[in-house]
N, C-alpha and C positions, 0 to 999 in steps of 0.2 A: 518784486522779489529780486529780482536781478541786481537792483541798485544794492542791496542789502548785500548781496556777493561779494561788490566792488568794494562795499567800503570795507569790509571783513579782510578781502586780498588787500587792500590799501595800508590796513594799520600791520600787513608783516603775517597774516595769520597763516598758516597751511605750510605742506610741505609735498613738492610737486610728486606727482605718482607717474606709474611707469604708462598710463592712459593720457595723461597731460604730455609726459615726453615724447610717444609716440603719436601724437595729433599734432603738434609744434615742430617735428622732424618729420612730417609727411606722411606717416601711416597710422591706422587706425585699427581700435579692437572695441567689444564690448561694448558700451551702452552710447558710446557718441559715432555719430552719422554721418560720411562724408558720403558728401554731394557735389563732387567735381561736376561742372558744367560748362568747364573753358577750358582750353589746353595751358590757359595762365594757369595753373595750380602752385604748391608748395614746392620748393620754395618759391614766394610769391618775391617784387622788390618789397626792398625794407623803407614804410614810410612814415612819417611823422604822422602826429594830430592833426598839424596845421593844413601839410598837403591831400589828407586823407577828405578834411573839411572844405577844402578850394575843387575836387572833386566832386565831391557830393552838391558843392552848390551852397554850404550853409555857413558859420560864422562859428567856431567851437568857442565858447568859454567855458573857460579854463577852471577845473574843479579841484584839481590836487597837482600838482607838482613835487614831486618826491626825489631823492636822487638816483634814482634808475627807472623813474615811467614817469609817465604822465598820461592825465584821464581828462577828459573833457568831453561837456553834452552838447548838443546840435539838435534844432529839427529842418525838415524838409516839408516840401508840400506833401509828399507821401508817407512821412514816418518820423513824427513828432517827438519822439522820444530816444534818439540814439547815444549813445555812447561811444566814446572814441579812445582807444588807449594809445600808445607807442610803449616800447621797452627798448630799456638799455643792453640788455641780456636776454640771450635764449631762457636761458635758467629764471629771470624773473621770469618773465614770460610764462612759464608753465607751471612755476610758483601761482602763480594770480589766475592760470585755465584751470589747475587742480581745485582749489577751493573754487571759484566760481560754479564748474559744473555742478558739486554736491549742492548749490542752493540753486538748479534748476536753471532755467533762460537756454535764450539760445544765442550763440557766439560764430562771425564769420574770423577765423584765426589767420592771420597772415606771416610773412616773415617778420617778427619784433612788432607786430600789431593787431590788435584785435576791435571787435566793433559788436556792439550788442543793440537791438531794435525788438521792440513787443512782436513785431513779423516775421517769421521764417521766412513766408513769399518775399519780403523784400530783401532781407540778406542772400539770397538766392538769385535775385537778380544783380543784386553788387557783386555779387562772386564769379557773372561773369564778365564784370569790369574790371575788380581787384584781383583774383585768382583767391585763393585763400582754401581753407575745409569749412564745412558747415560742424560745429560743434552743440550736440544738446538737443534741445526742444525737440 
C-alpha cells in the first residue's frame, strides 16, 4: 500500500497539510506518532539516497528521479522492502508526507529525507541511528 502512496506523491498529487508541516519542522499532532528514541531527532542531517543506502548497508536503485526528490528501493538482511527518498525542498518534502500518510504505512521523516519499511520495529531502530520522527503505522 505504501508504494501506491509514493507513486501518487511522485506524479505531483496532494497538497501538504498543516500535520505534514508540523512532522517535517519537528512537531507533531493528531493521528501521526512520534517516537523519539535518540537525542539525534529533527532536525535530523540532511541526507541523500545514496548516503542513506551506504548506511544501511544496501545498494539503492534508483526508481524515479524527478527534479526536486528522488525515490529509491533497497533491501537488507532485516527488511526486504525499504524505500528511500531525499528532497529538494522542505515543501516537497511534506507535499509527498501529506499524501503519503492518507494511504496508510509507516514513515521514519528526516531533515529533506524519508524512509518507508513493512516494520515499524525496524524504522524504530534506524531512528536511533538517523534521528528522524516515526510517522504513521
Amino acid at each position: 500500500m505504501f508504494l501506491a502512496a509514493l507513486v501518487l506523491v511522485l506524479a505531483g498529487c496532494g497538497t501538504p497539510s498543516k500535520q505534514a508541516e508540523e512532522l517535517v519542522d519537528g512537531q507533531t499532532h493528531g493521528h501521526v506518532k512520534s517516537t523519539p528514541t535518540s537525542s539525534r531527532s529533527l532536525p535530523s542531517e540532511v541526507l541523500t539516497v545514496a548516503q542513506l543506502g551506504t548506511e544501511l548497508g544496501c545498494a539503492p536503485e534508483q526508481m524515479v528521479k524527478a527534479a526536486d526528490y528522488h525515490q529509491a528501493k533497497c533491501a537488507t538482511k532485516e527488511e526486504p522492502a525499504l524505500v528511500l527518498l531525499d528532497f529538494d525542498t522542505t515543501d516537497g518534502q511534506r507535499a509527498w508526507l501529506d499524501l503519503a500518510l492518507s494511504y496508510g504505512g509507516t514513515y521514519l521523516v528526516g531533515e529533506r529525507w524519508a524512509m518507508s519499511a513493512e516494520s515499524r520495529d525496524y524504522l524504530e531502530k534506524l531512528q536511533t541511528r538517523f534521528g528522524g520522527t516515526i510517522a504513521g503505522g
